[in-house]
Phi, psi and omega in degrees: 000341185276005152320288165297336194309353213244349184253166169268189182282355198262013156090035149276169166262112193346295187294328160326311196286157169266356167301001182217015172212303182270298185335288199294329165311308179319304200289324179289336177280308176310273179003285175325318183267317182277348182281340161296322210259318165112029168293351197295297199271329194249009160246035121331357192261334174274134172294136141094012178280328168312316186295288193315308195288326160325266202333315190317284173338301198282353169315272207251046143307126172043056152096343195080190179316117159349162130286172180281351190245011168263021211106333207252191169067191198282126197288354172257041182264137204277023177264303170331271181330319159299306170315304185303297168304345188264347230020066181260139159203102004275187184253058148256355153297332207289122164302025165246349228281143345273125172269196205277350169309303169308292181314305200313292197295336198276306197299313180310000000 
């Protein structure tokens, strides 16, 4: 199973998106360039630079956004929710699959 942590349930792969591959890189360099520059200690001076650096931070904080079946993504995704309710994991075990969830994402 540890195979899988990395797919959701409707069978993308995690590491594809980018909340979980190009954000947190991005987010880690920007860190990085403004922390050489010293925003760390003189941009407290700016409003709303404390919040913005927590967010920075929490960008590519443990790798970036969860996978969904680690917790991350939308809790109302009715792909999610069906899979849960079904115990499918993933739900492409599931005797319907594909269902009209599966089409709905495939069609997008």
């Amino acid at each position: 199973m540890d195979d899988l942590k990395p797919v959701t349930y409707c069978g993308l792969h995690c590491d594809l998106c980018s909340a979980r591959s190009r954000i947190p890189q991005c987010a880690r360099a920007l860190e990085e360039a403004m922390a050489d520059e010293g925003w760390p200690t003189w941009g407290r001076d700016f409003p709303g630079f404390t919040d913005f650096w927590a967010f920075l931070q929490g960008l590519h904080a443990d790798g970036g956004w969860p996978g969904c079946r680690a917790g991350g993504g939308d809790p109302g995704c009715q792909i999610r929710v069906c899979a849960r309710e079904r115990g499918m994991d993933p739900c492409n075990q599931c005797p319907d699959f594909p269902c009209e969830h599966i089409q709905a994402l495939a069609a997008r």
